[in-house]
Each structure stands twice: as structure tokens, then as C-alpha cells.
C-alpha positions in Angstrom: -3.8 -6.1 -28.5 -4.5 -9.9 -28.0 -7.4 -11.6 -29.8 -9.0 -12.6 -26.3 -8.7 -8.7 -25.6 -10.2 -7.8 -29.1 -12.8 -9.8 -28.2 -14.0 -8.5 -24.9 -13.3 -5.2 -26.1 -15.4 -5.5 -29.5 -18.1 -7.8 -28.1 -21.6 -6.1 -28.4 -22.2 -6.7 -24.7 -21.2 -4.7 -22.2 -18.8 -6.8 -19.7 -17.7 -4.8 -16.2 -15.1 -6.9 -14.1 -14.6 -6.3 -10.3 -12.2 -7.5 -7.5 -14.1 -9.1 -4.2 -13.5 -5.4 -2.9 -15.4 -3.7 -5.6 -12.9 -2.0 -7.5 -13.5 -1.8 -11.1 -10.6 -3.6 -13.0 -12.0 -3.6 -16.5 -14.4 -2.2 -18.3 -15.2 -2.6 -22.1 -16.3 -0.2 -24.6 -20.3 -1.1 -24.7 -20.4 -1.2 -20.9 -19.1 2.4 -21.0 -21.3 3.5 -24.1 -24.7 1.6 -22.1 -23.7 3.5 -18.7 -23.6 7.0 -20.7 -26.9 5.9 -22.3 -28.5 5.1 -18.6 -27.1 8.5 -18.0 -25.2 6.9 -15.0 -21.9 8.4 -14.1 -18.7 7.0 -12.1 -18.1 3.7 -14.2 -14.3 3.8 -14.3 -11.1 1.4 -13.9 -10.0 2.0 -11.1 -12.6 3.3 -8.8 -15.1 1.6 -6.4 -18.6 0.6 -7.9 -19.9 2.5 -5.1 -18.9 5.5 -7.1 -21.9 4.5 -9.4 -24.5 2.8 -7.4 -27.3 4.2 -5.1 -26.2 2.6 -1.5 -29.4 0.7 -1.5 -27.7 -1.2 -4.4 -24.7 -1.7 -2.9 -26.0 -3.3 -0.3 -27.7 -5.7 -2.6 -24.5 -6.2 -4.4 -22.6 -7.1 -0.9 -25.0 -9.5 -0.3 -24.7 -11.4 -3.9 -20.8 -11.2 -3.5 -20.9 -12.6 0.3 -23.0 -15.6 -1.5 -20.8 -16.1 -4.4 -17.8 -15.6 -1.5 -19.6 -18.4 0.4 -20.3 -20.2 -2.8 -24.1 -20.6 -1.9 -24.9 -18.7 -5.2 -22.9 -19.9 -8.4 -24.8 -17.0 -11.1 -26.9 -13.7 -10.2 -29.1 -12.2 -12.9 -32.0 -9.6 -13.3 -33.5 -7.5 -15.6 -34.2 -3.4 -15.8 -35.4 -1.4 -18.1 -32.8 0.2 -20.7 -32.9 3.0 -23.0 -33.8 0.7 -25.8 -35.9 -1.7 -23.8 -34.6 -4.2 -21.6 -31.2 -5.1 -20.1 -30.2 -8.4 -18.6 -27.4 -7.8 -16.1 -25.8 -11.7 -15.4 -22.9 -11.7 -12.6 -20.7 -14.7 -12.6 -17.8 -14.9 -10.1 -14.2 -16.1 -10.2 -12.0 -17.7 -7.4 -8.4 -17.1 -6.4 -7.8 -20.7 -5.3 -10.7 -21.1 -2.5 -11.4 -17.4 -2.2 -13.6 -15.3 -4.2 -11.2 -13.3 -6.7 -13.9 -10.8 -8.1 -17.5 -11.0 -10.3 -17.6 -10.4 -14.1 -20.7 -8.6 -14.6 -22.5 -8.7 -18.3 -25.2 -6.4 -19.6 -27.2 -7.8 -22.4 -29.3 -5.9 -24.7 -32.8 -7.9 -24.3 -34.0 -11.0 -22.2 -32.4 -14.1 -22.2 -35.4 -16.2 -22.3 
């Protein structure tokens, strides 16, 4: 295992990465342990996020990508409540030359501020 993937896969923050399609192409171990801990099911390499958001969010979440797509949004970021008090989700994309490659999506234990 790499050190950058010892990182991501240690780090105390739970880090989900998605292609522009939604497909879940990595997943770390805290993003798995908070999404048992939100008792929310369907988080899985491989599989379409879809398979773990309400549609309502979804659409939400095609909107923020079609921004980041158009690159009229450069960061997305919100906060819920968690199990343990509050989460900060922050969504960042990445490019494939001109075109939007996917989002890396972080969950932080707390606020930000």
C-alpha cells in the first residue's frame, strides 16, 4: 500500500470519490464506519450513489455536479446533523482535461468555522 493510500485510508475523515456519472470509485474506512453510524445503507465501490440517497437528494446532487461540470461552482459544502453532533460534508471536483472527471466528497466530524 502506497503512503498517499495509507493516508486516505487512515485519515479520520471520511473521503467518498465519485465519477461525473455517480459511480462510487473509492471509499475510505471512516466514510464507511460514518455511513453505518447514520444507519444509511448502499455506500459501496462500485455502485451508483443513487443506491444511497433519497431521489430528492439526488436531484440536488445533479444540480451541484452540472455547476461544478459548468465550472460556475468551484466548492459545495453543508452541514447535518450526525450521530455525534454535526457533520460538514465539503464536495470538491476534479477535471479530465476541460471536462468534469468526478467530485471528492469529505465528511468532517464538526463545523468548519
Amino acid at each position: 500500500m502506497s503512503d498517499v493510500t495509507k493516508a486516505w485510508e487512515n485519515l479520520n475523515t471520511g473521503v467518498v470519490v465519485s465519477d461525473r456519472d455517480f459511480n462510487v470509485t473509492y471509499v475510505n474506512k471512516r466514510a464507511y464506519e460514518i455511513f453505518d453510524e447514520l444507519e444509511i445503507a448502499g455506500l459501496e465501490v462500485g455502485k451508483n450513489m443513487a443506491d444511497c440517497h433519497k431521489p430528492e437528494t439526488m436531484q440536488k446532487l445533479k444540480g451541484i455536479y452540472q455547476a461544478f461540470a459548468d465550472k460556475k461552482m468551484k466548492i459545495h459544502y453543508y452541514t447535518t446533523d450526525g450521530p455525534e453532533g454535526t457533520l460538514t460534508i465539503v464536495a470538491v471536483p476534479f477535471y479530465d482535461g476541460d471536462a468534469l472527471g468526478g467530485v471528492v466528497e469529505m465528511v468532517f466530524e464538526g463545523g468548519l468555522a
